[in-house]
OpenMM code with the backbone's topology and positions (N, CA, C; nanometers):
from openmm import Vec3, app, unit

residues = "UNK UNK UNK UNK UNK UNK UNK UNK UNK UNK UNK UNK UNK UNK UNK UNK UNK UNK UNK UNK UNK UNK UNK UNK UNK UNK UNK UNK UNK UNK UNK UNK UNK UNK UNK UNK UNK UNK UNK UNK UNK UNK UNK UNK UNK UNK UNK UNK UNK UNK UNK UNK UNK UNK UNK UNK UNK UNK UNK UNK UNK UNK UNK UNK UNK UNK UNK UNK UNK UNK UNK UNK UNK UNK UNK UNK UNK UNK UNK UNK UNK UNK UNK UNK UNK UNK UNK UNK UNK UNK UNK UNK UNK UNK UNK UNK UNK UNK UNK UNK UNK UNK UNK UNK UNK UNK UNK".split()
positions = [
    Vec3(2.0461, 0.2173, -2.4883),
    Vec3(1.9298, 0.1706, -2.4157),
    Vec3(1.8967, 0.2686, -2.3034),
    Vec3(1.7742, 0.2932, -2.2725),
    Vec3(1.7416, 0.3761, -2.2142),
    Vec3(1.7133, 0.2680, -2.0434),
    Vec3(1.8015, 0.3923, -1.9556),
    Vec3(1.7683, 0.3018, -1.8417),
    Vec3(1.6423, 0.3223, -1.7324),
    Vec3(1.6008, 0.2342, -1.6890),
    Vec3(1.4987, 0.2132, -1.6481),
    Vec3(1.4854, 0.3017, -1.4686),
    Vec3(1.3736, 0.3632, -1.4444),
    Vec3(1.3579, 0.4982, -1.3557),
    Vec3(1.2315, 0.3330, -1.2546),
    Vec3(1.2722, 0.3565, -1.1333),
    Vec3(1.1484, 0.3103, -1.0699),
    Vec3(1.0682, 0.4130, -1.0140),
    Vec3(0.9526, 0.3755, -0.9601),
    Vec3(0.8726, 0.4641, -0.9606),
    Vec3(0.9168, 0.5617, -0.8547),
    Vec3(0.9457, 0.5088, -0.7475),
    Vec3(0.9964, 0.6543, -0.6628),
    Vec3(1.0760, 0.7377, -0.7464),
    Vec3(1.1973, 0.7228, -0.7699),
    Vec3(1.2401, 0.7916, -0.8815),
    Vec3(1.2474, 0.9063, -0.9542),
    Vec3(1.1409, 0.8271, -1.0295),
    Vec3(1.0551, 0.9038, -1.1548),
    Vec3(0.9600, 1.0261, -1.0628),
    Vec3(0.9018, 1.0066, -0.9803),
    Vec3(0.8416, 1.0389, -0.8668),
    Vec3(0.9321, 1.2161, -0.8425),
    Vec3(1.0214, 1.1762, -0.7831),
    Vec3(1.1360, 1.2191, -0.7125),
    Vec3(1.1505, 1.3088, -0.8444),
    Vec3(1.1851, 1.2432, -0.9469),
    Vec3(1.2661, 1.3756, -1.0297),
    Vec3(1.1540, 1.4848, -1.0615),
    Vec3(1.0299, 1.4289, -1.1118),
    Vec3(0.9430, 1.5375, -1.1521),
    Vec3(0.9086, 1.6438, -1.0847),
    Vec3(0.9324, 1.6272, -0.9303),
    Vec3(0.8962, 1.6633, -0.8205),
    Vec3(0.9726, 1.8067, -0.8510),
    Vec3(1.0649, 1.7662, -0.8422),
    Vec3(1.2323, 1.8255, -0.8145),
    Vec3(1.1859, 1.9127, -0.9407),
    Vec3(1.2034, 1.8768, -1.0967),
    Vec3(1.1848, 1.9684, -1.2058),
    Vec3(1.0602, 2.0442, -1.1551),
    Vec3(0.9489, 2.0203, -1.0947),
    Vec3(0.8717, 2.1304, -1.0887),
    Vec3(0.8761, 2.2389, -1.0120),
    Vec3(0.9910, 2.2228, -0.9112),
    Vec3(1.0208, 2.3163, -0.8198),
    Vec3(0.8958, 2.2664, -0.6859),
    Vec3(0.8999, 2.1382, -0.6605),
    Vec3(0.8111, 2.1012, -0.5610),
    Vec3(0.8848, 2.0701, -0.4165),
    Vec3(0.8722, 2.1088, -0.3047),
    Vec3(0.9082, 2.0292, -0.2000),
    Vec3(0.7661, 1.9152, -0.1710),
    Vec3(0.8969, 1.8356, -0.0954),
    Vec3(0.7711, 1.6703, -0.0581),
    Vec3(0.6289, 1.7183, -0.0313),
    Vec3(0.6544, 1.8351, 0.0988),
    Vec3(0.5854, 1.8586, 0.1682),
    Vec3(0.4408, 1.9502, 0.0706),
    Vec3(0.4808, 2.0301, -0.0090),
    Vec3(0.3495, 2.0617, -0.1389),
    Vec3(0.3575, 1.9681, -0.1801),
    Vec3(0.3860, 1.8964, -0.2651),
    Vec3(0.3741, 1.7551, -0.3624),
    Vec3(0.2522, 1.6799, -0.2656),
    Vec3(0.2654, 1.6722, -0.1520),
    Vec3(0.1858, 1.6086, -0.0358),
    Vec3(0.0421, 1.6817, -0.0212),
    Vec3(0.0550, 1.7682, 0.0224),
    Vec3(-0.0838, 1.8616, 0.0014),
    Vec3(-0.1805, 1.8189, -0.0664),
    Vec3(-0.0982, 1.8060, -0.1862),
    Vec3(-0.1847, 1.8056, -0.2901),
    Vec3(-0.2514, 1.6379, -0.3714),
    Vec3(-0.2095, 1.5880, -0.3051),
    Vec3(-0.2564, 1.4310, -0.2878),
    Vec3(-0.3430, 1.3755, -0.1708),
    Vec3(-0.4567, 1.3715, -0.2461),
    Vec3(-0.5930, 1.3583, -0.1203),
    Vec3(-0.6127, 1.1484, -0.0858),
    Vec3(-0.6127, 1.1276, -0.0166),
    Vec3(-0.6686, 0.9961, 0.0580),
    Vec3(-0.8266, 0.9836, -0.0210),
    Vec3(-0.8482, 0.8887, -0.0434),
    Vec3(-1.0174, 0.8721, -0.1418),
    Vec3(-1.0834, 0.8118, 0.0331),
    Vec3(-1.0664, 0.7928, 0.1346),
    Vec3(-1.0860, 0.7191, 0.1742),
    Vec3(-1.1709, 0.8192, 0.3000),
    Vec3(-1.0880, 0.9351, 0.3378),
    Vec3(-1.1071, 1.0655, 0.3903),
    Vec3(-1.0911, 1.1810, 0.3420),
    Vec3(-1.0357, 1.1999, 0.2483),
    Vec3(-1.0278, 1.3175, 0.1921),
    Vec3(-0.9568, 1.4143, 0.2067),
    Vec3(-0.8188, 1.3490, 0.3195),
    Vec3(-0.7000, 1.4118, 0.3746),
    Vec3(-0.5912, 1.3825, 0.2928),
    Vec3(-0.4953, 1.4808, 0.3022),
    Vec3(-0.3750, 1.4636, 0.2033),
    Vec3(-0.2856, 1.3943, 0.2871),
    Vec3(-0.2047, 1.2920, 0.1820),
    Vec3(-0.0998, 1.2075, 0.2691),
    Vec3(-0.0046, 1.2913, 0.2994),
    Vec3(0.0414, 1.2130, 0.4358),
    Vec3(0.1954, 1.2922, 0.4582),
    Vec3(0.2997, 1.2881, 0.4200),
    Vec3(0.3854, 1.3658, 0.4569),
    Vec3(0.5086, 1.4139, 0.3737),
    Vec3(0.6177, 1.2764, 0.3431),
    Vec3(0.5789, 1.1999, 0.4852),
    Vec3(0.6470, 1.1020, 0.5117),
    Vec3(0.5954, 1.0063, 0.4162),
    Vec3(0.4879, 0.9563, 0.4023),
    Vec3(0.4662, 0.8458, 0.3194),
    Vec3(0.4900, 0.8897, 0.1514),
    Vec3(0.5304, 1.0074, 0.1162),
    Vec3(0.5831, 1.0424, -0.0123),
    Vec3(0.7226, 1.0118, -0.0068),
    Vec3(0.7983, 1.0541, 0.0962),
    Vec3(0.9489, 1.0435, 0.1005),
    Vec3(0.9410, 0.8880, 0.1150),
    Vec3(0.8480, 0.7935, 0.1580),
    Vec3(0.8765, 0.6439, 0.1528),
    Vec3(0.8186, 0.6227, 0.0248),
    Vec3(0.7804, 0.6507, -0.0536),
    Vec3(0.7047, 0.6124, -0.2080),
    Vec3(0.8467, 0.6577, -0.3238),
    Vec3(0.9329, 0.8035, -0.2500),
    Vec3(0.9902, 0.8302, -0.3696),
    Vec3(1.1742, 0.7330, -0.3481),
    Vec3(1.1534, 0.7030, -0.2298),
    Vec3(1.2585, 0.6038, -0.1963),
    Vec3(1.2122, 0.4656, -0.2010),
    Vec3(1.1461, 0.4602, -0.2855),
    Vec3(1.1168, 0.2604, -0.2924),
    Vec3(1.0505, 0.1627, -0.2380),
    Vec3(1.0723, 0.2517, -0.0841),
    Vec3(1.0152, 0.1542, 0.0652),
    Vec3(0.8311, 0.1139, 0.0557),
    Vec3(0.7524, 0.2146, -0.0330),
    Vec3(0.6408, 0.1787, -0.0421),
    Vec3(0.6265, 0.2057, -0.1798),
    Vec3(0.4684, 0.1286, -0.2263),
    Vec3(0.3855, 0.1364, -0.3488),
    Vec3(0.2645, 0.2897, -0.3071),
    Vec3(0.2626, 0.3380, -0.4110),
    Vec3(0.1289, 0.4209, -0.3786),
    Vec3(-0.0034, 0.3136, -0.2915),
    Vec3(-0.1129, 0.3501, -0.2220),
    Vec3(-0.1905, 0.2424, -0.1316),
    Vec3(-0.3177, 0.2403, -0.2519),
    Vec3(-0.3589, 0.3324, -0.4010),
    Vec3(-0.4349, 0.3271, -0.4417),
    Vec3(-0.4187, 0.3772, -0.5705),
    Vec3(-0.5205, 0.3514, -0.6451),
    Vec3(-0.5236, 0.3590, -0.7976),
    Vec3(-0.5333, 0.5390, -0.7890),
    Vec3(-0.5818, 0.5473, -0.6994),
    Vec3(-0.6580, 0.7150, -0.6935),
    Vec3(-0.5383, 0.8228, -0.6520),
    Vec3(-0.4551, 0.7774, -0.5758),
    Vec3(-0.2934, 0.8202, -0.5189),
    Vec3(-0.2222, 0.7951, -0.6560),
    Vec3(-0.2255, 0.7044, -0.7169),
    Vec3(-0.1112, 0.7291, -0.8680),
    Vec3(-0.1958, 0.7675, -0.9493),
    Vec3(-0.3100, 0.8109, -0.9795),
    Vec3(-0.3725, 0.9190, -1.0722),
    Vec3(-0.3606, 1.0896, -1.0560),
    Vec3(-0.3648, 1.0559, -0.9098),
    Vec3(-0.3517, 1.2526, -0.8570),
    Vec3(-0.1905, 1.2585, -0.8579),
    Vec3(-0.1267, 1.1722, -0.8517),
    Vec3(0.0109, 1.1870, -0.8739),
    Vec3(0.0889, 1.2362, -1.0170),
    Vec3(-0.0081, 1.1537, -1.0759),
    Vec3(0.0454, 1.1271, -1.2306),
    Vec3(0.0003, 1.2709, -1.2493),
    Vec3(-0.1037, 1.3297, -1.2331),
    Vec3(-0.1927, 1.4686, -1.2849),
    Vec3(-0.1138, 1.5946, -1.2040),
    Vec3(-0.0516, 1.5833, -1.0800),
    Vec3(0.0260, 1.6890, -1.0498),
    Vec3(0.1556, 1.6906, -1.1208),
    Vec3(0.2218, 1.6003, -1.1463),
    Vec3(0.3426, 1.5608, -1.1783),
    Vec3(0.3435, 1.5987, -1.3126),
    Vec3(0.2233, 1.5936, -1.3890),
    Vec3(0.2274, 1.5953, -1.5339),
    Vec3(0.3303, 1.4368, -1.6135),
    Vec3(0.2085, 1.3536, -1.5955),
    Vec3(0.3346, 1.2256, -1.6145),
    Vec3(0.2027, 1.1233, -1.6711),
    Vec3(0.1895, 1.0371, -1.7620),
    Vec3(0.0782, 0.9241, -1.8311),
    Vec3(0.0706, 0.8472, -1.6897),
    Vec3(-0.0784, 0.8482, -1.6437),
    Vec3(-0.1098, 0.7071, -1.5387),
    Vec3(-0.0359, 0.5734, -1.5155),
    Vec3(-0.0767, 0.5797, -1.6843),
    Vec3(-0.0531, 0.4511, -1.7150),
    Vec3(0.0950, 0.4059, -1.6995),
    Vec3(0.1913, 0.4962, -1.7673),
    Vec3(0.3618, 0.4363, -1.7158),
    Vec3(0.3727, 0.4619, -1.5447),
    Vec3(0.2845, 0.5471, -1.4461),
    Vec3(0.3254, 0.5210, -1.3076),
    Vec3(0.2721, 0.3931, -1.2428),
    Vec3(0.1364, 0.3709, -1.3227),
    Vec3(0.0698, 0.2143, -1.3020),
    Vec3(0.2142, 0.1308, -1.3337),
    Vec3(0.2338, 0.1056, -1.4474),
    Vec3(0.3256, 0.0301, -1.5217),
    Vec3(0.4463, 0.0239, -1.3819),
    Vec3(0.5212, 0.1330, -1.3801),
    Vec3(0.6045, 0.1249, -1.2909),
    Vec3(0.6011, 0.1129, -1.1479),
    Vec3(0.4407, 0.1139, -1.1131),
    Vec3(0.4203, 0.0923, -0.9915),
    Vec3(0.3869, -0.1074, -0.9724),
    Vec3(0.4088, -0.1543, -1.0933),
    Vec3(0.3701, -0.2928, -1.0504),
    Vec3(0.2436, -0.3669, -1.0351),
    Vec3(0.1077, -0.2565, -1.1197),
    Vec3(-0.0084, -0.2834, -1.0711),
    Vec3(-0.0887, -0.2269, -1.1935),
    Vec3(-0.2008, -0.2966, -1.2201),
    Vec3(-0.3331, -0.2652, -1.3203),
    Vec3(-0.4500, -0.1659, -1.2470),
    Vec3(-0.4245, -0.0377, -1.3705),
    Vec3(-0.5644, -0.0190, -1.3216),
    Vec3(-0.6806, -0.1031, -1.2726),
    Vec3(-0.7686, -0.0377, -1.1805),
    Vec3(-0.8974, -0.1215, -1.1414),
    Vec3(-0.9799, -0.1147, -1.2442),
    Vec3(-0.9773, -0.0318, -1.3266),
    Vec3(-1.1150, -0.0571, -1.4385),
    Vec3(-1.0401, -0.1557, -1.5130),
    Vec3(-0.8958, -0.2135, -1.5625),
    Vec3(-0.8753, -0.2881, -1.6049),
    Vec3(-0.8918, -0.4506, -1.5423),
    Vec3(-0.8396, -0.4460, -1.4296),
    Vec3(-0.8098, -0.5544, -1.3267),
    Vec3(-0.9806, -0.6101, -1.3317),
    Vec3(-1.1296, -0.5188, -1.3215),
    Vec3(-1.2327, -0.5669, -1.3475),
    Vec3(-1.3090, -0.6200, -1.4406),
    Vec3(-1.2379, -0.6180, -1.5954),
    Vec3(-1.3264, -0.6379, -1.7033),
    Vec3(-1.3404, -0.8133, -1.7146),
    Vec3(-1.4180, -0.8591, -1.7345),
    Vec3(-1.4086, -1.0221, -1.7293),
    Vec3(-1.3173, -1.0718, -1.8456),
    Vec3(-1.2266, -1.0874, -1.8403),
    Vec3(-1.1064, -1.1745, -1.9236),
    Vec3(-1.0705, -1.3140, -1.9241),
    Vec3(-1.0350, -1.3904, -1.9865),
    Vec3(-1.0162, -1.5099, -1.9792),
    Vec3(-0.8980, -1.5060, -1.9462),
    Vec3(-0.8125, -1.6086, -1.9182),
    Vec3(-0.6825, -1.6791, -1.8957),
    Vec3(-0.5839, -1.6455, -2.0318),
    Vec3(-0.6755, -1.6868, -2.1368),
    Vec3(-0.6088, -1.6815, -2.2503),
    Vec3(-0.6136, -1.5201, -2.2816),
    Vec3(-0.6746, -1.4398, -2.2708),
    Vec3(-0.7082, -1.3145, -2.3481),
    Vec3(-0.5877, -1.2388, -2.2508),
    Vec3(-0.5299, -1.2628, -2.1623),
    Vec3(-0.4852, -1.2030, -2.0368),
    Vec3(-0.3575, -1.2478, -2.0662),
    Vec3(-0.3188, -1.3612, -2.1292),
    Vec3(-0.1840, -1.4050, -2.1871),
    Vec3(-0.1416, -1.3235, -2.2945),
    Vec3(-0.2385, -1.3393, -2.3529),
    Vec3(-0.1775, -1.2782, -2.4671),
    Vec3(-0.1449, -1.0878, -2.4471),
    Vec3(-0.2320, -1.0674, -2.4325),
    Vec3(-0.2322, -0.9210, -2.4238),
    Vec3(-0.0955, -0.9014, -2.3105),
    Vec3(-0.0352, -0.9583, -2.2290),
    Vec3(0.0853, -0.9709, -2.1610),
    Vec3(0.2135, -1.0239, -2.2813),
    Vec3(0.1607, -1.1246, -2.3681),
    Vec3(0.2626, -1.1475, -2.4726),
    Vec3(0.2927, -1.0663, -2.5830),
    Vec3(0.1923, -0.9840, -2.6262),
    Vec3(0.1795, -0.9003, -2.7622),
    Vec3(0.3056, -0.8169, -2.6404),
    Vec3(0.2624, -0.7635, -2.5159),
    Vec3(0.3395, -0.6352, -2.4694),
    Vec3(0.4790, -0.6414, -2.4462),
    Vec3(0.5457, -0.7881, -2.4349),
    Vec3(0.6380, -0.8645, -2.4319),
    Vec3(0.7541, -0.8395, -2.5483),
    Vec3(0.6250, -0.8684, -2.6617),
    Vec3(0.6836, -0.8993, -2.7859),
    Vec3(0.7361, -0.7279, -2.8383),
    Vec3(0.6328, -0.6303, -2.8101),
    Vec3(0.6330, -0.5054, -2.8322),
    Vec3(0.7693, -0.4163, -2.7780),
    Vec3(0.7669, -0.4756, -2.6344),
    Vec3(0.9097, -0.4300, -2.5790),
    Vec3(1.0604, -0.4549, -2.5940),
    Vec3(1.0439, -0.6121, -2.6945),
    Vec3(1.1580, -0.6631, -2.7818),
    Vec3(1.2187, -0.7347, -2.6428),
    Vec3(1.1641, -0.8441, -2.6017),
    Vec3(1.1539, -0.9213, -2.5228),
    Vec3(1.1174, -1.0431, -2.5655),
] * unit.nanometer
topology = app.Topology()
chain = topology.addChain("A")
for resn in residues:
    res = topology.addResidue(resn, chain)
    for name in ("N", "CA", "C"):
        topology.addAtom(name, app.Element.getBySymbol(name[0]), res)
């Protein structure tokens, strides 16, 4: 069984294989909000656990420097994309599609 990486982590190792310090890894992750790159510090709290990325837009530029699918840092970050989180779904359509993924993971 393959064991399970949380997202700092996963974070942390890719970092490391690319030959990144925090402090580039940081640079290069812009704020949607200003257009400033986060600091070094709030990466070293993301790749130690203590925080979640603050936006869909922070684990996309992450996932794209890192070279890593959105979607498993979404996954491992605990959170739905926003274009997903917006589509109008029912109760039921929202179960299931949580149960098929359930069933898929041999759960």
């Amino acid at each position: 069984m393959v064991s399970a990486l949380t997202l700092g982590e996963l974070i942390s190792r890719r970092r490391k294989e690319l030959g990144l310090s925090q402090k580039e890894l940081a640079v290069q992750i812009r704020r949607e909000e200003d257009d400033k790159s986060i600091s070094p510090q709030y990466l070293n709290d993301i790749e130690h656990d203590r925080r979640t990325p603050s936006s869909d837009n922070i684990i996309r530029q992450l996932a794209k420097v890192l070279d890593v699918e959105p979607d498993y840092l979404f996954y491992l970050a605990g959170t739905i994309p926003a274009e997903y989180r917006k589509l109008p779904r029912s109760q039921d359509e929202v179960v299931g599609v949580l149960s098929a993924f359930r069933k898929s993971a041999g759960r």
